[in-house]
C-alpha positions, 0 to 999 in steps of 0.5 A: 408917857401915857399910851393904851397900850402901855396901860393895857400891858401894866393893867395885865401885869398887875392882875397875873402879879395880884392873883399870885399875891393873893395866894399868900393872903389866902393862906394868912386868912384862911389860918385865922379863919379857922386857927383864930391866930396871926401867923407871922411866919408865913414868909419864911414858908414862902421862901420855903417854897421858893428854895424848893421849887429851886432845888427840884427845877435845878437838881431833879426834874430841870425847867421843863417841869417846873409845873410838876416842881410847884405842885412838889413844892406846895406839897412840901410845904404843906407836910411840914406845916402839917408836922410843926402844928402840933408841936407849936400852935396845938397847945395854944388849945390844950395847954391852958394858956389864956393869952393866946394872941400873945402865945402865937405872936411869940411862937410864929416870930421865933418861928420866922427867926428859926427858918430864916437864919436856918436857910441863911446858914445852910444857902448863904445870902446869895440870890439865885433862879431855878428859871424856865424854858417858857418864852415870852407869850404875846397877848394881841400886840402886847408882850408877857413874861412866859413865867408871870402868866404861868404862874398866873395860870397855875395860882388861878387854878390852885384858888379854883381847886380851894375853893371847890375844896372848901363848897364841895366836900365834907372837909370843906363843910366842917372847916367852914363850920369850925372858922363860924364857931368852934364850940359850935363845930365840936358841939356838931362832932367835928374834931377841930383840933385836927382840922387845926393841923389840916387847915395850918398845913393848907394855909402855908401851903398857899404861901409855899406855893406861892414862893414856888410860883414866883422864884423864877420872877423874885430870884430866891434867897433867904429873906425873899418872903419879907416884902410878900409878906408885907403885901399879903397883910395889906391885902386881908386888911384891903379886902377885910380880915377874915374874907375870902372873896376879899383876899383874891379881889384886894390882891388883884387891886394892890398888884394893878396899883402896883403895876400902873403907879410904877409905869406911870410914876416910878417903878422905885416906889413900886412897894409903896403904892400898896400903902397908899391904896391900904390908906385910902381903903381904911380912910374909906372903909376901916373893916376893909372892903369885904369886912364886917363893921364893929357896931359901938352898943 
């Protein structure tokens, strides 16, 4: 039955869960930004994280800090796509290998395969929560998961730190000038391998935190990151491969679909929803909302 009330607490349920979705999208585009690679394994850094933030919340610093376990968690995972960088996705440039694109679909997919059966072996299959002591917020007359609008709050501010990290700083600048030329970029000085490493460790830092964000909403287990994934893929093709500004405006679409289709429709549809909006955009617009056009010479 169709209220205001109910279609104003789904409408706000979609934008917390879109912004926090974007988070992945961010990190997925931001690698191919500037890596000019696909990395397929980005759930598995999303599980990551999500198996982080369960072990601080649960065994170090317990649900009241659960802010300082994400940022922990994000930081976690960061380092580690730091330190695998050089060894997997650098010699796609120094190594000689002409068919890039191949080379990194083989490497992220062994990657993904490698994480995923490494956390199944060492947790087992079994779901679990590291939770939180926030309580349900009343936004007006209408009730709002504690957890959802924290996270929420905090993927806010992490889009906000990025991107005053990418507009005012010197970081910012050269990995802006390395996503719109390479050639250009090393011509300029800049050391773009190493802004390779920076950039890889950023973009599933997004993801991690991500999974950090959601673990008390999604519950944690090893696959966790598959069905985020999927929706962060349909966002940077909704918004435009490449697209920053799309990545948070798509993200924000897909969750409000996903939240007034299952309130109005059917909740066991909830993932479906987001391909009918990804149909209806490439139906549309087949470069995405915010990106460029392919001419035909």
């Amino acid at each position: 039955m169709f209220t205001p009330e109910l279609f104003a607490q789904a409408l706000i349920a979609g934008v917390v869960i879109g912004v926090i979705y974007a988070l992945m999208a961010l990190g997925i585009t931001f690698i191919y930004s500037i890596v000019k690679m696909i990395n397929w394994s980005m759930g598995e850094f999303y599980m990551i994280g999500s198996y982080a933030q369960y072990l601080i919340v649960i065994y170090l610093l317990g649900p009241n800090l659960w802010y300082v376990a994400a940022i922990l968690s994000a930081a976690g995972v960061f380092l580690l796509g730091w330190l695998i960088e050089p060894i997997l996705i650098k010699p796609m440039f120094t190594g000689g290998i002409e068919r890039k694109d191949d080379y990194a679909t083989v490497v992220t997919i062994a990657l993904l395969l490698l994480l995923r059966n490494l956390a199944t072996a060492l947790s087992g299959p079994y779901q679990r929560t590291p939770g939180t002591s926030l309580p349900t917020v009343m936004l007006g007359p209408l009730p709002e998961s504690g957890a959802r609008l924290a996270a929420f709050i905090c993927a806010l501010a992490a889009i906000a730190l990025f991107y005053l990290l990418l507009k005012r700083t010197w970081l910012g600048l050269a990995l802006r000038a390395t996503s719109q030329s390479r050639v250009g970029a090393q011509t300029a000085g800049v050391d773009v391998l190493a802004l390779d490493k920076i950039a890889f460790g950023i973009g599933v830092g997004l993801a991690g935190l991500a999974g950090a964000l959601l673990a008390p909403v999604f519950m944690v287990y090893p696959t966790n990151g598959v069905v985020t994934t999927t929706k962060g893929f349909e966002i940077i093709v909704i918004g435009g491969l490449g697209s920053i500004p799309g990545a948070l405006i798509a993200g924000v679409l897909l969750g409000i679909a996903e939240s007034l289709g299952s309130t109005f429709i059917a909740s066991a549809y909830q993932n479906a929803y987001g391909f009918v909006l990804l149909l209806l955009v490439l139906a549309l617009r087949p470069s995405g909302l915010f990106g460029e056009r392919i001419r035909q010479a």
